[in-house]
Backbone as CSV, one residue per row, in Angstrom:
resi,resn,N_x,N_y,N_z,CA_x,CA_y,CA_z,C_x,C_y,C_z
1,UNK,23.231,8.102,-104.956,22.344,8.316,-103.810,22.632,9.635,-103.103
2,UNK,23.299,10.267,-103.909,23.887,11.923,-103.289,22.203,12.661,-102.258
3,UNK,21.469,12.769,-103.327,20.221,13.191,-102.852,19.306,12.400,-101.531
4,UNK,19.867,11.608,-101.923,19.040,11.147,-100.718,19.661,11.041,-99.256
5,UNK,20.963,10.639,-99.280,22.100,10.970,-98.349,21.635,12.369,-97.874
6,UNK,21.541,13.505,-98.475,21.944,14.921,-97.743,20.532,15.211,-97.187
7,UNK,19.764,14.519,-97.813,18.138,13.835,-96.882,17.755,13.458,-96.056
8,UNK,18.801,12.477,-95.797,18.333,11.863,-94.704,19.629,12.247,-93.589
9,UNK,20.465,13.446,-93.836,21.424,13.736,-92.970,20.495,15.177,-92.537
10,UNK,19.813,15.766,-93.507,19.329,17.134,-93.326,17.798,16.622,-91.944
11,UNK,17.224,15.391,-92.314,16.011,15.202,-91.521,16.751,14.800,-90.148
12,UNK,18.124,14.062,-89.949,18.151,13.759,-88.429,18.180,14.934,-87.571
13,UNK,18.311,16.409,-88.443,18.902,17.698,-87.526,17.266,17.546,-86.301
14,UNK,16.217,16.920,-86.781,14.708,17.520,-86.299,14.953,16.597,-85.023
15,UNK,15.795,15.258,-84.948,16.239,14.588,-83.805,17.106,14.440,-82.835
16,UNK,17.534,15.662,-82.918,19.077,16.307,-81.772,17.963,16.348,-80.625
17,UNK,18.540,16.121,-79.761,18.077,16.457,-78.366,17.537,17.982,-77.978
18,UNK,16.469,18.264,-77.560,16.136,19.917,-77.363,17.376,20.917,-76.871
19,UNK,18.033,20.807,-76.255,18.944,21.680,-76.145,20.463,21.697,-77.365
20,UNK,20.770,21.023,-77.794,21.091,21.115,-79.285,20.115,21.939,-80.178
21,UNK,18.555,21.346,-80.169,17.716,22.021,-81.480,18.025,23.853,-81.568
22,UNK,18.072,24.051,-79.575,18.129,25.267,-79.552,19.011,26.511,-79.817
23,UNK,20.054,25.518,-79.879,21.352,25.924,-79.952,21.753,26.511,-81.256
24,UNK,20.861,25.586,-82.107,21.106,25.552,-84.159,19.642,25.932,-84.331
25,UNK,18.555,26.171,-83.848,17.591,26.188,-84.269,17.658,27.330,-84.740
26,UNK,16.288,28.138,-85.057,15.425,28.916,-86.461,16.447,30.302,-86.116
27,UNK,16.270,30.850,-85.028,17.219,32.104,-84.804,18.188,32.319,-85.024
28,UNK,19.236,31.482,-85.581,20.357,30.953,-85.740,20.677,30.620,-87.237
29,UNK,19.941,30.701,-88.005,20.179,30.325,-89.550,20.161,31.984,-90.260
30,UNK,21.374,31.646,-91.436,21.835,32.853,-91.956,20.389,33.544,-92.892
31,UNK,20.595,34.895,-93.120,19.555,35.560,-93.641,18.759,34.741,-94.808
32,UNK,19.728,34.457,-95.544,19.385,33.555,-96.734,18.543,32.432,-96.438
33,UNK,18.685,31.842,-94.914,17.933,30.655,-95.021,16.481,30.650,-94.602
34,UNK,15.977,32.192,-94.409,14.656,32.167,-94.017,13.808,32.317,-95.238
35,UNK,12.363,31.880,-94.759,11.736,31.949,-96.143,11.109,32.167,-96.208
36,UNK,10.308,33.466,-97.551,9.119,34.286,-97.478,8.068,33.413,-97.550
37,UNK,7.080,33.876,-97.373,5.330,32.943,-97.181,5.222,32.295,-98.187
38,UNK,5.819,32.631,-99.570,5.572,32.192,-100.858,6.270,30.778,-100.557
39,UNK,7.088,30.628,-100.054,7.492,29.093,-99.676,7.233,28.116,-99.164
40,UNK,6.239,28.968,-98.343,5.762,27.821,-97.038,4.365,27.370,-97.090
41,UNK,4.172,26.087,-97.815,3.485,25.348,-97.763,1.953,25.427,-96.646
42,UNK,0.705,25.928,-97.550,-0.072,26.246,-96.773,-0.574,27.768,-95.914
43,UNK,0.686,28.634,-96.405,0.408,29.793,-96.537,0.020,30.158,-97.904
44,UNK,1.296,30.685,-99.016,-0.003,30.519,-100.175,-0.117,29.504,-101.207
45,UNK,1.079,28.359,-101.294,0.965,27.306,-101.500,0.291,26.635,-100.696
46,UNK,0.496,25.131,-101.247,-0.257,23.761,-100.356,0.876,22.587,-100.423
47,UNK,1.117,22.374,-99.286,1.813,20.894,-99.814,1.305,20.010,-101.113
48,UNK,2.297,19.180,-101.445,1.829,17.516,-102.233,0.415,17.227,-101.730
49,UNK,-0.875,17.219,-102.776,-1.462,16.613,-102.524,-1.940,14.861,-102.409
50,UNK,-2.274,14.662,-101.378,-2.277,12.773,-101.077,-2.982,12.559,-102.015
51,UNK,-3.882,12.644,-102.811,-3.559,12.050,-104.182,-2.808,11.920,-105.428
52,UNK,-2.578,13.029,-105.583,-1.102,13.512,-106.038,-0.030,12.349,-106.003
53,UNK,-0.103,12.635,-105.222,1.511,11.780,-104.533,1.452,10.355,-104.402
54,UNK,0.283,9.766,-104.309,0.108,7.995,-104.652,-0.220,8.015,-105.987
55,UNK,-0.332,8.929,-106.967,-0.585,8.657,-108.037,0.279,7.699,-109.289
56,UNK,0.392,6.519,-109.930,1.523,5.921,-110.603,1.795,6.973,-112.337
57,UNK,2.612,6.666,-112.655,2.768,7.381,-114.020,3.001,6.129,-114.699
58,UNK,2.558,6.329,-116.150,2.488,4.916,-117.176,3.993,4.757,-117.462
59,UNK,4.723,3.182,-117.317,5.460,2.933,-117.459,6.738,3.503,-116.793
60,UNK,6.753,3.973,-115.724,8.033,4.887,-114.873,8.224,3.257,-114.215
61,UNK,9.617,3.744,-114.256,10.455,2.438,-113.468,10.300,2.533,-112.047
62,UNK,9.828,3.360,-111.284,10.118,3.058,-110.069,8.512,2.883,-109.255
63,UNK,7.504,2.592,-110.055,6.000,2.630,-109.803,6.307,1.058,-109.068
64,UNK,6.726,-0.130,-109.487,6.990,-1.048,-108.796,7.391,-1.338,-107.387
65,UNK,8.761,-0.505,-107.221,9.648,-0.012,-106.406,8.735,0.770,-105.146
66,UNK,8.172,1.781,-105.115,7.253,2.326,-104.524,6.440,1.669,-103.842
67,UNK,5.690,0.691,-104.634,4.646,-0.062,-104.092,5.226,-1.321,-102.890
68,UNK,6.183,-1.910,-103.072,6.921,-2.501,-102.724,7.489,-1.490,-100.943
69,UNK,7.761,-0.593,-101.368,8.248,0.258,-100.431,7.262,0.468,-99.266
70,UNK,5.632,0.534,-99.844,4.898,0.840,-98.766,4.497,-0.318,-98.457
71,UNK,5.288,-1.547,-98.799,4.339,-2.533,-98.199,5.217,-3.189,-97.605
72,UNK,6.675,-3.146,-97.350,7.405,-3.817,-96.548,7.088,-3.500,-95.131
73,UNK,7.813,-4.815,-94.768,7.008,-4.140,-93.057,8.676,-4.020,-92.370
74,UNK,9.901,-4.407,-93.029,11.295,-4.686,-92.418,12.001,-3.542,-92.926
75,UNK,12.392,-2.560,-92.153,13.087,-1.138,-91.534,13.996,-1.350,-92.593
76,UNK,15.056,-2.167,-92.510,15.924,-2.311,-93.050,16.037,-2.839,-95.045
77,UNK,14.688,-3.328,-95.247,14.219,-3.777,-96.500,13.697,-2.193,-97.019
78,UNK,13.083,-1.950,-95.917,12.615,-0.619,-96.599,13.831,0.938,-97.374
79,UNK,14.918,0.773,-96.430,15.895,1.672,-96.697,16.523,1.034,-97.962
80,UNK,16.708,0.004,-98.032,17.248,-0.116,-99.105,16.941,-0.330,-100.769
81,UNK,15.314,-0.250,-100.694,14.288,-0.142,-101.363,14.471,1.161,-101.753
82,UNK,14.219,2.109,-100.543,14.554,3.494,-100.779,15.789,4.144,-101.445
83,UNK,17.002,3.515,-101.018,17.982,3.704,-101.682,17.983,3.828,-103.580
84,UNK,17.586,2.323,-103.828,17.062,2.081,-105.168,16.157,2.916,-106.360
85,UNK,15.283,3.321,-105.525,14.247,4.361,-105.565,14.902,6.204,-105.985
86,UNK,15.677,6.151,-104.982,16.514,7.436,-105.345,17.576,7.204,-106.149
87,UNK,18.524,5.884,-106.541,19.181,6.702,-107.185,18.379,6.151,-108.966
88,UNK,17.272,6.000,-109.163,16.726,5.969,-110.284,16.674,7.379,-110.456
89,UNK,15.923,7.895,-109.251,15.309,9.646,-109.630,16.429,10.213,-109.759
90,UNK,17.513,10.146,-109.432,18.868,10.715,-110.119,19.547,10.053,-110.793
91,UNK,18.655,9.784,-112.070,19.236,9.311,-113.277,19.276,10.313,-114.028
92,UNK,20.347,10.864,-115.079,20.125,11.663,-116.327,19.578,11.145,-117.198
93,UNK,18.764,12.103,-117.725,18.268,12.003,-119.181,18.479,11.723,-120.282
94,UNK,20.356,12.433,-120.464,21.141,12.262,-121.293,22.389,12.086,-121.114
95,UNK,23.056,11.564,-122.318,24.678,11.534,-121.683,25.521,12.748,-121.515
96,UNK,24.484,14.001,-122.323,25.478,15.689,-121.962,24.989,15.710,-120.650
97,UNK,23.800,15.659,-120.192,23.364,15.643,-118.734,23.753,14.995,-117.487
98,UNK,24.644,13.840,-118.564,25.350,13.150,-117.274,26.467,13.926,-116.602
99,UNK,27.237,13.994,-117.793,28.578,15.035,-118.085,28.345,16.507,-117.221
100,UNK,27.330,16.895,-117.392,27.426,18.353,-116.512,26.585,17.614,-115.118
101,UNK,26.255,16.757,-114.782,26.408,16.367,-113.469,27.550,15.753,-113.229
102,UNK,28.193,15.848,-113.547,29.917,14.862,-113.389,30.017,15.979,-112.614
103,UNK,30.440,17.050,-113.763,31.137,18.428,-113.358,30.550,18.706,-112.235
104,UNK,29.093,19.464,-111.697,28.777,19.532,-110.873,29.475,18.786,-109.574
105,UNK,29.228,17.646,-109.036,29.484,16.644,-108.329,31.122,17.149,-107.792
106,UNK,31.838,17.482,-109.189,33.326,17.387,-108.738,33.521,19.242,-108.134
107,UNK,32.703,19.897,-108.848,32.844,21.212,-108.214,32.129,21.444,-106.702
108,UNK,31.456,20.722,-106.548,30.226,20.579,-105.491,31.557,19.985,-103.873
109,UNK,32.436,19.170,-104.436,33.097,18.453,-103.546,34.443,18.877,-103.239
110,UNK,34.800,20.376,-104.685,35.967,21.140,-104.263,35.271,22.154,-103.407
111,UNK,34.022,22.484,-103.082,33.594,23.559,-102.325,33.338,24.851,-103.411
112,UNK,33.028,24.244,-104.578,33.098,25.465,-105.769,30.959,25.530,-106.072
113,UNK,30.474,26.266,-104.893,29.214,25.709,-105.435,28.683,26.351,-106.683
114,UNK,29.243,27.783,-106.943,28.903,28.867,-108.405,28.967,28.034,-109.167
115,UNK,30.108,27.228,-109.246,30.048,26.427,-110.644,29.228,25.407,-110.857
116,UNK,29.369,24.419,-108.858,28.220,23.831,-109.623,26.780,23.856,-110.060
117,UNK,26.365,25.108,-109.965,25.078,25.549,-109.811,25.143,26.108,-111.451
118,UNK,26.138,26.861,-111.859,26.263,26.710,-113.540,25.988,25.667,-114.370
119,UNK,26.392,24.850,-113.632,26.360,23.130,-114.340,25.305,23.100,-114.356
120,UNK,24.553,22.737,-113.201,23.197,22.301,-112.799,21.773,23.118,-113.274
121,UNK,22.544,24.319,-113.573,21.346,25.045,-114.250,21.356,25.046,-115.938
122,UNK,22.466,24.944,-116.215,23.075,24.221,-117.671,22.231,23.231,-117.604
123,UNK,22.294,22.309,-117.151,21.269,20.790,-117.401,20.084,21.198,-117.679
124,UNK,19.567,21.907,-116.521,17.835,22.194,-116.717,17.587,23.335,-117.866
125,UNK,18.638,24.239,-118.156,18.064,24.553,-119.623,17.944,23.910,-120.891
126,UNK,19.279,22.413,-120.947,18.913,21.580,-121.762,17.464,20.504,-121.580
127,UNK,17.365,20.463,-120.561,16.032,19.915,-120.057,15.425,20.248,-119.044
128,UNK,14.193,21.222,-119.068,13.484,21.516,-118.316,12.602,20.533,-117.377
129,UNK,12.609,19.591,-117.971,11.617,18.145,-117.317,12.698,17.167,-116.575
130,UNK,13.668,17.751,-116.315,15.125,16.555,-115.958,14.671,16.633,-113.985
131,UNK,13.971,15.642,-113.474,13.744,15.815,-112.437,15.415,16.089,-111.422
132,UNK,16.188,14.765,-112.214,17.462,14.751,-111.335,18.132,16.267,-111.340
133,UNK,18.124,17.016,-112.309,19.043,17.915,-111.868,18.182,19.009,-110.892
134,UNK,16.881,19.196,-111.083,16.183,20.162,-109.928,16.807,19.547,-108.516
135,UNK,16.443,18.191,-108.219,16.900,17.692,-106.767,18.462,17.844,-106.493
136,UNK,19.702,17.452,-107.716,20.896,18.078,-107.950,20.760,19.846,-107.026
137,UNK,20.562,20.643,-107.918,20.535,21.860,-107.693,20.241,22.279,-106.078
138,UNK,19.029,21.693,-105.622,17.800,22.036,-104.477,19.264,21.493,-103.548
139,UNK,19.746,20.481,-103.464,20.822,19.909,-102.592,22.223,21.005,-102.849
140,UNK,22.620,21.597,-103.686,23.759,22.600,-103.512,22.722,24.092,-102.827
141,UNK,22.118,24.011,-103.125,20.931,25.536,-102.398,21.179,24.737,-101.116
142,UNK,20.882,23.647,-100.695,20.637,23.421,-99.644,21.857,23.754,-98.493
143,UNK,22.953,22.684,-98.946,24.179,23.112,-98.567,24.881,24.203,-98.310
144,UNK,24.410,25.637,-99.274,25.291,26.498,-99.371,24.039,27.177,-98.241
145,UNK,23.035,26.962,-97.836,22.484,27.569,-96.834,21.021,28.675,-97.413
146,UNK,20.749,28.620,-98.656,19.755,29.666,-99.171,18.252,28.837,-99.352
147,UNK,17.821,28.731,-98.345,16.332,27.637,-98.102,15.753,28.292,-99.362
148,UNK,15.390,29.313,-99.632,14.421,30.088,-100.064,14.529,29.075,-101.567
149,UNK,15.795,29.392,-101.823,16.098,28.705,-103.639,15.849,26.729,-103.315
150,UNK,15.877,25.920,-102.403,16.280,25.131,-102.802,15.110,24.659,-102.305
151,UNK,14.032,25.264,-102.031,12.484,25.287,-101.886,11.816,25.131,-103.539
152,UNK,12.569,26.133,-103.833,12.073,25.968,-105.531,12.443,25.253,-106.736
153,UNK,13.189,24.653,-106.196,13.761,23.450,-107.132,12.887,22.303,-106.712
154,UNK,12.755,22.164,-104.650,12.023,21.150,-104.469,10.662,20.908,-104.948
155,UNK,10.060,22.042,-105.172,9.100,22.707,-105.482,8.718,21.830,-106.712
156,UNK,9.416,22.283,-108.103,9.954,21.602,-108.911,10.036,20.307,-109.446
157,UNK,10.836,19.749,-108.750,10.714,18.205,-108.672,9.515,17.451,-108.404
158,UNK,9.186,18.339,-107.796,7.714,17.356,-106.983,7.194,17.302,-107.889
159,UNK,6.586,18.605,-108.680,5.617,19.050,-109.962,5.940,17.880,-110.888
160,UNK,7.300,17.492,-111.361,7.783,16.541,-112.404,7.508,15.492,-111.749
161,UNK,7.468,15.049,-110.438,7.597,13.357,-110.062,6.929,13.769,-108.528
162,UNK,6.097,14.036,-108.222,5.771,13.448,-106.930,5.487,13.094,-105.544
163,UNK,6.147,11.742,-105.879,6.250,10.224,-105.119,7.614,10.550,-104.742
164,UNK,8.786,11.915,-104.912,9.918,11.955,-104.402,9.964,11.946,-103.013
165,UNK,9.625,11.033,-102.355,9.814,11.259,-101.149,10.993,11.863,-100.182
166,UNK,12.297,11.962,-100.898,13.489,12.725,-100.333,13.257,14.177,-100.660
167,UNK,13.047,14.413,-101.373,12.352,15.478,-101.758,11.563,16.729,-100.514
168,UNK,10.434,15.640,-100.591,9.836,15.608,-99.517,10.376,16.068,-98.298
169,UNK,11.255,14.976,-98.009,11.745,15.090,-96.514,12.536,16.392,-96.600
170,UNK,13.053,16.402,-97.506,14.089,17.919,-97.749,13.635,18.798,-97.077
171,UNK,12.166,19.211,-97.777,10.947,20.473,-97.391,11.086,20.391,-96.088
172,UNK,10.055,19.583,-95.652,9.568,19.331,-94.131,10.515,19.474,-93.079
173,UNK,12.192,19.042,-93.494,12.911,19.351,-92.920,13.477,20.897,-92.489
174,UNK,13.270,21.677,-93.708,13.467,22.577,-93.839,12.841,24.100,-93.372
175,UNK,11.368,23.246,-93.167,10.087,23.824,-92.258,10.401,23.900,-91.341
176,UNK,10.632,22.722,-90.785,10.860,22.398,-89.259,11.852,22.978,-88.995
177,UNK,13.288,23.423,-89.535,14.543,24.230,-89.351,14.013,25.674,-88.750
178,UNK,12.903,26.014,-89.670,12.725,27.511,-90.344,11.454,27.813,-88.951
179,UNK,11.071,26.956,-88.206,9.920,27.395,-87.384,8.307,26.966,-87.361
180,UNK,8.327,26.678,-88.920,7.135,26.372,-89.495,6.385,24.814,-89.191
181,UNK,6.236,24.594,-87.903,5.893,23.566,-87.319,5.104,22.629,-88.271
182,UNK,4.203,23.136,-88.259,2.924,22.725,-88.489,2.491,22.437,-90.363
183,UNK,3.475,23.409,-90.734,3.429,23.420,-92.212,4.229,22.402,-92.806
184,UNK,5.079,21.709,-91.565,6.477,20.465,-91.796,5.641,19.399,-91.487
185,UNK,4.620,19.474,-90.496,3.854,18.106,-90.061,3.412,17.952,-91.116
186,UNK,2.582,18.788,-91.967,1.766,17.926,-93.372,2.836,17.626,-94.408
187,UNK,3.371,18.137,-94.275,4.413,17.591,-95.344,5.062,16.206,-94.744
188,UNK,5.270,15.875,-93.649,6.028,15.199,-93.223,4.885,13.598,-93.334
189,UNK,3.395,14.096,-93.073,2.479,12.774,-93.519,2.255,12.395,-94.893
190,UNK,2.760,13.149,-95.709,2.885,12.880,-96.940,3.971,12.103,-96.973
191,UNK,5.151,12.342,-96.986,6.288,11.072,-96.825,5.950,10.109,-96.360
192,UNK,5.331,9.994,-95.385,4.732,9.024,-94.625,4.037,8.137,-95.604
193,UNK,2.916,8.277,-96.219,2.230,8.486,-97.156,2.902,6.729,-98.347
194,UNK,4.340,7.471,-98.461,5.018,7.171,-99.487,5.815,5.938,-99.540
195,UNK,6.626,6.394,-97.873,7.389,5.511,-97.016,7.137,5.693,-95.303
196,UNK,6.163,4.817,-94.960,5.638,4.358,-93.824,6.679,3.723,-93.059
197,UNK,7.482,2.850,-93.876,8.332,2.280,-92.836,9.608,3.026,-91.982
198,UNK,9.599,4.449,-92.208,10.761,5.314,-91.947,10.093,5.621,-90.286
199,UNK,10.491,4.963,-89.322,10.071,4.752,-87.917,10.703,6.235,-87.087
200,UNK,11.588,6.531,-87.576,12.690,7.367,-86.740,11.238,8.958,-87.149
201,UNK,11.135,9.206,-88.837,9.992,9.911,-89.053,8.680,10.091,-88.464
202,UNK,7.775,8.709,-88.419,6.608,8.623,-87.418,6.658,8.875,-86.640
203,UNK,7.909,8.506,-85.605,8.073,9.415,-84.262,7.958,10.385,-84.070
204,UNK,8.674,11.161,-84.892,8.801,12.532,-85.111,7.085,13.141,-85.198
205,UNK,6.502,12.776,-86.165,5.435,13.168,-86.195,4.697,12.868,-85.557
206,UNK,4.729,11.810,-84.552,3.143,11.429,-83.398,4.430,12.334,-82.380
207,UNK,5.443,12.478,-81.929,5.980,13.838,-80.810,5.495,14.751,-80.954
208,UNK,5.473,15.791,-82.213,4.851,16.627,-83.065,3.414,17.305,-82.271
209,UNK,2.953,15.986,-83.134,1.405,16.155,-82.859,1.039,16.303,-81.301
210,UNK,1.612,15.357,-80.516,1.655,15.651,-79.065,1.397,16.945,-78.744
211,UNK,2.580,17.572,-78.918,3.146,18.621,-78.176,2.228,19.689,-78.754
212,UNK,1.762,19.672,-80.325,0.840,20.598,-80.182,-0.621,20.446,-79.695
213,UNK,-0.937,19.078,-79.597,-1.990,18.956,-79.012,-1.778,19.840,-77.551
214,UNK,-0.588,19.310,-76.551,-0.646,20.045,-75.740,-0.677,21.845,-75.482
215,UNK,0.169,21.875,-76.672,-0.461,23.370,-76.696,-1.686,24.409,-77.020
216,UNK,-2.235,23.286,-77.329,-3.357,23.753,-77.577,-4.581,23.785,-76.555
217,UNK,-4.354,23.011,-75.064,-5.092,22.455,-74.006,-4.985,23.881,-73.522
């Protein structure tokens, strides 16, 4: 559940109290973590499209799981649904793929991220379609602070699967870090989208919407 953990630790930053946000907010992130237009969703990309993204794939294990997910109505049924959900999508492909996510994982946790990003890019040249190691990768980009790269892995993943809703939250989070209000709200109803029952999120997004409604009066 590595991926989804640094997910749902990366989305509470959007729920610090305003004078915290301001403190860590957009002015404040290293050069690396800003990100050209090519990143930002709706400049010359587009977010996940909502059909897109409810779409099932024939025979994927977690099309069940999903459905299930948007239909619980209990907070707590739902996270752990979610849990389930992610660590399928970080399943390897193969057992060499497991092996250089081993490595990864253990270089990732000595603070060695070069290597693990060797690893992790090792995987995806043995498999270009390996969703787990793009979200792998996008989470050491993330960590080491370079939005720009771990945009394009998320990028990535989605293209292969989706319905990643951590994924997801990654982006939107990452919008919202970076300034990009408004380009994090659509992304952020797409998760929604996926997993409705994430309450702490909806908030976020009917505050959101508020405040720009008000700015807009």
């Amino acid at each position: 559940m590595r991926f989804f953990v640094t997910a749902l630790l990366a989305i509470s930053f959007i729920f610090l109290p305003p004078v915290a946000i301001a403190q860590t907010g957009p002015e404040r992130l290293p050069p690396s973590a800003d990100l050209p237009d090519d990143k930002i969703p709706g400049a010359v990309g587009e977010p996940p499209d909502t059909a897109v993204v409810e779409q099932a794939s024939p025979e994927n294990p977690i099309d069940s799981m999903l459905v299930s997910l948007k239909r619980t109505r209990s907070e707590q049924a739902a996270a752990a649904i979610a849990g389930r959900i992610d660590e399928e999508l970080d399943r390897s492909s193969s057992a060499t793929l497991s092996l250089l996510f081993k490595w990864a994982d253990e270089a990732e946790n000595d603070e060695r991220h070069a290597a693990a990003l060797d690893f992790l890019s090792e995987a995806i040249a043995l498999n270009p379609d390996d969703v787990a190691a793009y979200r792998r990768r996008a989470v050491v980009h993330y960590t080491s602070g370079d939005y720009a790269k771990t945009m394009d892995d998320i990028r990535t993943s989605l293209e292969l699967e989706p319905r990643d809703f951590a994924a997801l939250g990654l982006m939107a989070t990452i919008l919202d870090k970076t300034g990009h209000t408004e380009a994090a709200l659509d992304v952020w109803r797409q998760y929604l989208t996926l997993y409705p029952g994430d309450r702490d999120v909806a908030a976020h997004v009917d505050a959101v919407m508020q405040q720009l409604a008000g700015q807009r009066l």
